[in-house]
C-alpha positions as CSV (number, residue, x, y, z in Angstrom):
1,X,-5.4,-22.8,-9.9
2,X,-7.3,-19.4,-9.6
3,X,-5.5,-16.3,-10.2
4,X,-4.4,-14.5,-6.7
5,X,-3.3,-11.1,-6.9
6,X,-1.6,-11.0,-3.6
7,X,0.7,-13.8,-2.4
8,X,1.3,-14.1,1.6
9,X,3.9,-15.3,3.6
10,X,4.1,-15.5,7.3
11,X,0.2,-15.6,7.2
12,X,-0.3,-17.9,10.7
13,X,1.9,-15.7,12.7
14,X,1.5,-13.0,14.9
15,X,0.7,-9.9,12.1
16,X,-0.2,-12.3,9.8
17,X,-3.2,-13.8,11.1
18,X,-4.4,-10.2,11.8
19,X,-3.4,-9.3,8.0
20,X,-5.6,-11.8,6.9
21,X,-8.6,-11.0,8.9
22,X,-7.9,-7.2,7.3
23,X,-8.0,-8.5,4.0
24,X,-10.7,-11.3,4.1
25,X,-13.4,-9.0,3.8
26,X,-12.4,-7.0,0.7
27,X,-12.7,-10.2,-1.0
28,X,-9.4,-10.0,-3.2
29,X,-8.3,-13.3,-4.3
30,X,-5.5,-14.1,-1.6
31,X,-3.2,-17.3,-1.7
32,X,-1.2,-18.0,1.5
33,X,1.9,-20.5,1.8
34,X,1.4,-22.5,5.0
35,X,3.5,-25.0,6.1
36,X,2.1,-29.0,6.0
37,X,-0.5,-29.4,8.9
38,X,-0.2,-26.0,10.2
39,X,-3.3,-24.3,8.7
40,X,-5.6,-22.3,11.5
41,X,-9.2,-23.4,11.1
42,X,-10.4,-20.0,10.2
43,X,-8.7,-20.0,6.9
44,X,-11.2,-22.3,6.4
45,X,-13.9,-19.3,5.8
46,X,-12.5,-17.3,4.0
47,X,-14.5,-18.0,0.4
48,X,-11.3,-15.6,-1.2
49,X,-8.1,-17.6,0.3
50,X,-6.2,-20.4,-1.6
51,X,-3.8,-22.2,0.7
52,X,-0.7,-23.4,-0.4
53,X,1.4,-26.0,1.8
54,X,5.0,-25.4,1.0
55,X,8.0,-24.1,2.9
56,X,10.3,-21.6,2.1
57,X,13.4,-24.2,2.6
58,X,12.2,-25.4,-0.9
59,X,11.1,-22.5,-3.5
60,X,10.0,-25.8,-5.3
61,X,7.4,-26.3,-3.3
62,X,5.6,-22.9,-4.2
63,X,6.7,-20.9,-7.0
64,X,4.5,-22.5,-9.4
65,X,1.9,-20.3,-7.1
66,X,3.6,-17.2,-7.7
67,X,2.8,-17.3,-11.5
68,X,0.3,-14.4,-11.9
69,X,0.6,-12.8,-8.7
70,X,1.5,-9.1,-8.8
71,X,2.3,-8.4,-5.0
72,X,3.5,-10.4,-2.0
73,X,3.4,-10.3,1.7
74,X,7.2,-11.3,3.2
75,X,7.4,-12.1,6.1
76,X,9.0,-15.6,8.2
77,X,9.3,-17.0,11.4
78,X,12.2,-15.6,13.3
79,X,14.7,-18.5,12.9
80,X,18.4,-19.1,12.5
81,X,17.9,-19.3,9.1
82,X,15.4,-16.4,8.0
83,X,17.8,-14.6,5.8
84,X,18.3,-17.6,3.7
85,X,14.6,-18.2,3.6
86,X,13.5,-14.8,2.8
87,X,16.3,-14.4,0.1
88,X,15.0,-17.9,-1.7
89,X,11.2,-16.3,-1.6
90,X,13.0,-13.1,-3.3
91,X,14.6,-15.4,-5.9
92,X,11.3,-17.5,-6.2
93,X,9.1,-14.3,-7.0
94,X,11.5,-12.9,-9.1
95,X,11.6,-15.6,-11.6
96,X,7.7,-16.1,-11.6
97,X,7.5,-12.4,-12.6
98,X,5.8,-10.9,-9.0
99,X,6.3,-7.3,-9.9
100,X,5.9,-5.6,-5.9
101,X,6.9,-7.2,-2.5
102,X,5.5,-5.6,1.1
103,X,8.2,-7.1,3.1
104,X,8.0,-7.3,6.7
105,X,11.5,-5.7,8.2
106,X,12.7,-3.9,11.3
107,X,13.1,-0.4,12.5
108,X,16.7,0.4,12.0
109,X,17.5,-2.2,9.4
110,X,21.2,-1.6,8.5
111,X,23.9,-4.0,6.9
112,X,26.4,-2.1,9.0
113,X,24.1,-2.8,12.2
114,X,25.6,-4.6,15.4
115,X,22.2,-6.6,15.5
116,X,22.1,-9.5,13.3
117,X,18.4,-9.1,13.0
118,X,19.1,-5.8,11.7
119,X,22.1,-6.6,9.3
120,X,19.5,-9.9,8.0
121,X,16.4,-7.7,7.6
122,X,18.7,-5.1,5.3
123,X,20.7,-7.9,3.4
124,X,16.9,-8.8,2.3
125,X,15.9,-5.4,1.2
126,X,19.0,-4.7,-0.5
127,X,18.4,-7.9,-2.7
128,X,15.0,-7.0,-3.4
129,X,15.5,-3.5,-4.8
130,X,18.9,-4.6,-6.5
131,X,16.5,-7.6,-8.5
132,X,14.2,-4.4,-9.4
133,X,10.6,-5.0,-7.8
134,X,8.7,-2.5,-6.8
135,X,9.2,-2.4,-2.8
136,X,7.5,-1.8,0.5
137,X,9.2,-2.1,3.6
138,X,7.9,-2.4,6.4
139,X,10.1,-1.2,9.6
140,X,7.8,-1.4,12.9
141,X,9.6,-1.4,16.2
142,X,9.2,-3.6,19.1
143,X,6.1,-5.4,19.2
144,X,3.3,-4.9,22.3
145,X,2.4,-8.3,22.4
146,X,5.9,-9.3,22.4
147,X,5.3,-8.1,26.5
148,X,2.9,-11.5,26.4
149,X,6.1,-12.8,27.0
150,X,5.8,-11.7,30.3
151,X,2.7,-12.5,31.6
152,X,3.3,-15.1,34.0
153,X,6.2,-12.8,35.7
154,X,3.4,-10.1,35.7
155,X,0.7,-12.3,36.9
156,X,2.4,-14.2,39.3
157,X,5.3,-11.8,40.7
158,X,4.4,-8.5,39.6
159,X,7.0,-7.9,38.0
160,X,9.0,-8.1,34.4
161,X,12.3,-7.5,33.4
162,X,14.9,-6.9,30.5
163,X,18.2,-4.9,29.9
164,X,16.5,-2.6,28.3
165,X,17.9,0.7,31.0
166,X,16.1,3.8,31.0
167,X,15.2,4.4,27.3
168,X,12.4,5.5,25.7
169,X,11.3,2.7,23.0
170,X,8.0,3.3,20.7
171,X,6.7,-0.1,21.0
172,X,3.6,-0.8,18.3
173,X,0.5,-3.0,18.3
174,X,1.0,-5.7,15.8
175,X,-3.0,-5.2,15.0
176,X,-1.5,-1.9,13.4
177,X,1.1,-3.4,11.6
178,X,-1.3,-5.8,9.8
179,X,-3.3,-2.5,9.0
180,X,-0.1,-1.0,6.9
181,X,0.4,-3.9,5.5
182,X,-2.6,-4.2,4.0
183,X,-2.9,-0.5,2.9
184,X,0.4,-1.4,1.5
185,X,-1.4,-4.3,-0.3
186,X,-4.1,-3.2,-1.7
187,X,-4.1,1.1,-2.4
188,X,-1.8,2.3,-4.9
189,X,0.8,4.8,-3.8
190,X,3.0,2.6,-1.8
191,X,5.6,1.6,-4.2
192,X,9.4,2.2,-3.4
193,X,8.5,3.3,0.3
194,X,10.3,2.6,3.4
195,X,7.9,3.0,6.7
196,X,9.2,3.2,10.4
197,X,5.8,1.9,12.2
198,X,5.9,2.6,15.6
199,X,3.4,3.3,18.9
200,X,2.3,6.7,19.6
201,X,4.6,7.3,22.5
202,X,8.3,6.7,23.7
203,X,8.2,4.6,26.6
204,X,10.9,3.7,28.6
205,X,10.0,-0.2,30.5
206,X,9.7,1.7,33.9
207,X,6.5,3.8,32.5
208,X,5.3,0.5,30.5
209,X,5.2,-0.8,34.5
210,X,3.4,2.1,35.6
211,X,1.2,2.0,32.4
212,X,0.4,-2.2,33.8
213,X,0.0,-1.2,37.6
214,X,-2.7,1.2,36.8
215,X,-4.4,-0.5,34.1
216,X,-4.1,-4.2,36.4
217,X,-5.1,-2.5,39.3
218,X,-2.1,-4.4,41.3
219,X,1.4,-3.2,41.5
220,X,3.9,-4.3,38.8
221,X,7.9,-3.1,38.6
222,X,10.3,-3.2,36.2
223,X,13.4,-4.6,36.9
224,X,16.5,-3.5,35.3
225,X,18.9,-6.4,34.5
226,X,22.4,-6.5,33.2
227,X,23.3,-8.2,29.4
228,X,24.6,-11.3,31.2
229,X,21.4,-11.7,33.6
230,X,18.5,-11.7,30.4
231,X,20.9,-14.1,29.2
232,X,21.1,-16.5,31.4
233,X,17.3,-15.7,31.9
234,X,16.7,-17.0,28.6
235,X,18.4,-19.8,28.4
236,X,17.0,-21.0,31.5
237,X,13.9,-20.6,29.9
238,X,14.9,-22.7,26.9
239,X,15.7,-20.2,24.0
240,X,18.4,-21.5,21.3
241,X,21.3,-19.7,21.5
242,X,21.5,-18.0,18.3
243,X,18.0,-16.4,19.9
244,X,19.6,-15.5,23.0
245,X,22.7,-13.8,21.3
246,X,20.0,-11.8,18.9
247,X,17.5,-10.6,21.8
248,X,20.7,-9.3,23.6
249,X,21.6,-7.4,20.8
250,X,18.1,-6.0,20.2
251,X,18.0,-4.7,24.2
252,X,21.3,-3.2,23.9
253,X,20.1,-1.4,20.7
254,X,16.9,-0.4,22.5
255,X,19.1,0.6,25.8
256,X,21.5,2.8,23.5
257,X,18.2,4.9,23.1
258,X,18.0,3.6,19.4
259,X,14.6,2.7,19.2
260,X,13.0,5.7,21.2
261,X,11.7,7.2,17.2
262,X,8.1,8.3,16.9
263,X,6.8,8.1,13.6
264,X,3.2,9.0,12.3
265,X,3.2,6.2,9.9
266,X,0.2,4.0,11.1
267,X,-2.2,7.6,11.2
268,X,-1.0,8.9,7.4
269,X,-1.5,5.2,6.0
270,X,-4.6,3.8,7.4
271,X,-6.5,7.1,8.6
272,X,-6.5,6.2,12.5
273,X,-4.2,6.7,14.8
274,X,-1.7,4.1,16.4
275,X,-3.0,1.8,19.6
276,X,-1.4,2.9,23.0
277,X,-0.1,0.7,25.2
278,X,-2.5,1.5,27.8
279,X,-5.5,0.8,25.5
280,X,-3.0,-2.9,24.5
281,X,-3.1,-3.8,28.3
282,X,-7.2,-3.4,28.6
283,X,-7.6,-5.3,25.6
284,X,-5.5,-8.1,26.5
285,X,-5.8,-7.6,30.2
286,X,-6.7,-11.3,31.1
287,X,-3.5,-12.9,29.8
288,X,-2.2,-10.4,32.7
289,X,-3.8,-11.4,35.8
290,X,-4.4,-14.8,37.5
């Protein structure tokens, strides 16, 4: 097995895939666990990535790769189980002697929070600075193309909705949370940092609307809904429960105005400042019409 220097988790999702594409071309040897038979085809040209199938159910299954690697990308599918997962990666490294982990977390990130994604993300940061690696965390806030949720409300009713009231929330384009990250990854400087990554502007989901109508060229509303409405809405829509419970808790954190921060993290890190939303919606503007 060729030496890796950075070890990445989380590398098929959303800010993964767009991590890797930032560090393919700086040829660093890379190693990336994937789960059996869910490998993207372009891992398949990058010269620099070793792919390891394992799952982070079993530490067995990959902690023989983590021998000689000195930082690591966290990051895991959101699941019922993440906090369990993430913790037995934390273990994993720490016995196979990873000195720094970039971890993936969430703005806000509080033991004490009322949001169990918040009170998971902390519990896993907590553990990794009491083990004693070097740390990174990563907090962005809500995620632009988490609105691709929406796209069939938008395309075929013009319209979306949430319980999200009238707050401002900073919402960030994952393309610029892959860029952190691998600042993170590969510049010195980083160590023993916590980062709030967010959009450059506060938006509350009435202007995102206004932002989609002019940028569409059709009308498109918001519409406010109570607690007990997005949750029926997602379980019609399929969405486990314990998924259901945790997006209800993430609106009514964005809805307290908790979420409405706007920090300069993406410019002072990478050099360029963060994607609007407007300039999101023209690049993705297809997955929003018919």
């Amino acid at each position: 097995m060729k030496q890796a220097s950075i070890f990445l988790t989380g590398a098929t999702g959303a800010v993964g895939s767009h991590l890797i594409q930032q560090l393919a071309p700086l040829n660093i040897p890379l190693r990336a666990l994937v789960r059996a038979g869910s490998q993207p085809a372009t891992f398949e040209h990058i010269p620099n990535l070793e792919i390891v199938t394992g799952d982070l159910a079993d530490p067995e299954s990959f902690e023989s790769s983590l021998k000689g690697v000195e930082k690591a990308f966290l990051l895991s599918n959101s699941s019922e189980q993440a906090e369990s997962l993430q913790l037995n990666f934390v273990e994993a490294a720490h016995r196979a002697g990873v000195k720094h982990i970039v971890k993936l977390s969430q703005l806000a990130a509080s033991e004490s929070s009322p949001v169990r994604f918040l009170r998971y993300h902390a519990k896993v940061e907590n553990r990794i600075k009491e083990l004693g690696f070097a740390y990174t965390f990563l907090r962005p806030n809500l995620y632009m193309q988490g609105l691709l949720s929406f796209k069939d409300y938008i395309k075929d009713q013009g319209q979306f909705f949430a319980s999200a009231g009238n707050a401002g929330v900073s919402v960030v384009d994952v393309r610029d949370i892959a860029a952190v990250a691998a600042a993170c990854l590969v510049e010195p400087g980083h160590e023993n940092k916590v980062y709030d990554i967010t959009g450059p502007d506060s938006l509350t989901h009435y202007e995102m609307a206004e932002i989609f109508s002019q940028e569409l060229a059709k009308p498109v509303r918001f519409i406010d809904v109570t607690a007990e409405q997005m949750q029926g809405g997602l379980r019609a829509a399929g969405f486990p429960e314990w998924q259901v419970g945790g997006l209800i808790e993430d609106y009514a954190h964005y809805a307290r105005g908790e979420a409405a921060k706007v920090a300069e993290t993406v410019k002072v890190v990478t050099g360029s400042s963060a994607g609007s939303l407007r300039q999101f919606i023209k690049d993705y503007r297809s997955s929003f019409l018919s």
